[in-house]
C-alpha positions in Angstrom: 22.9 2.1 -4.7 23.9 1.6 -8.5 21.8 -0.2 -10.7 24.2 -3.5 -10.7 24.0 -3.4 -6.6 20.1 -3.3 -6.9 19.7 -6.1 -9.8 22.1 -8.0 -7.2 20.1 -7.7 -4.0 17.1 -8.7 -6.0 18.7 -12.0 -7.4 20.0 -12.9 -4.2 16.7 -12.4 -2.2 15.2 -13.7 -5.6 16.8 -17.1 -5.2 17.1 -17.0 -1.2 13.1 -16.7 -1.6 12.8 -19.5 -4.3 14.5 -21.8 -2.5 12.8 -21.4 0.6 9.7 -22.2 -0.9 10.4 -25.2 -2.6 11.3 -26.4 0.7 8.3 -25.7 2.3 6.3 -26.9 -0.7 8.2 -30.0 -0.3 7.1 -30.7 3.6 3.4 -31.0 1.9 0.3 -29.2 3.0 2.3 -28.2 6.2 4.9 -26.7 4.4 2.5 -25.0 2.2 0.9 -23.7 5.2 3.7 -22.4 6.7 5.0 -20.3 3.9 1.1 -18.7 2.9 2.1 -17.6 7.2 5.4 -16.5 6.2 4.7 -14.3 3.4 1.5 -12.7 5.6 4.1 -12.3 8.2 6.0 -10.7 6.3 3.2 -8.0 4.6 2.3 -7.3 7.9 5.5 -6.2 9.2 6.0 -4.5 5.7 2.7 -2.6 6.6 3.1 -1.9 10.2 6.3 0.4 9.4 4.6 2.1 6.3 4.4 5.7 7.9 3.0 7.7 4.7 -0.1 9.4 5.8 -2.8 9.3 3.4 -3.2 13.0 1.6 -5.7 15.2 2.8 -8.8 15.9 1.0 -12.1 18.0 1.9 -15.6 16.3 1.0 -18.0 18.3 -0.8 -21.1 19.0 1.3 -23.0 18.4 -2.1 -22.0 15.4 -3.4 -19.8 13.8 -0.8 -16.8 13.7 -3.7 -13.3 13.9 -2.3 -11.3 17.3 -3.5 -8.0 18.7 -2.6 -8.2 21.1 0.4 -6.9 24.5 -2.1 -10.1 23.8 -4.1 -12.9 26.5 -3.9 -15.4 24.5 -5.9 -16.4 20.9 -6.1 -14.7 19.2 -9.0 -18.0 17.0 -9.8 -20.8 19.0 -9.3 -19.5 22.7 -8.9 -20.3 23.2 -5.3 -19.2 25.3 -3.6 -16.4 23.4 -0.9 -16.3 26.4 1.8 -17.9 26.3 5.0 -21.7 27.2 5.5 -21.0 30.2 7.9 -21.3 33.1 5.0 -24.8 32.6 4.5 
């Protein structure tokens, strides 16, 4: 999508959003109930398809600080981050 297509599918979702809430805001406490439900509906939906995996990381045995797998040493306290099988 161009830039103009994305600045319009945010105004239109932008307005289709603000309008929807003033009429819930206008049914009262109900109203205002029932849009705090639809925007947590809506995050959890969001949420439930979010299929990045969180990156890998290897704790160090020393300090418990998370480091990138390729490290050899702990980037805190030095350690070293390979198993305890060589000694």
């Amino acid at each position: 999508m161009d830039r103009f297509s994305t600045f319009l599918v945010y105004v239109l979702v932008g307005f289709s959003v603000f309008f929807l809430a003033i009429f819930f805001f206008s049914l009262g406490p109900l109203g205002l109930f029932l849009f705090a439900f639809l925007v947590l509906l809506v995050v959890a939906i969001r949420s439930r398809n979010d299929t990045a995996e969180p990156p890998v990381r290897t704790n160090c045995p020393g300090c418990g600080a998370p480091n990138d797998p390729n490290r050899d040493r702990c980037k805190h306290c030095n350690s070293p981050l390979g198993t305890a099988d060589s000694d």
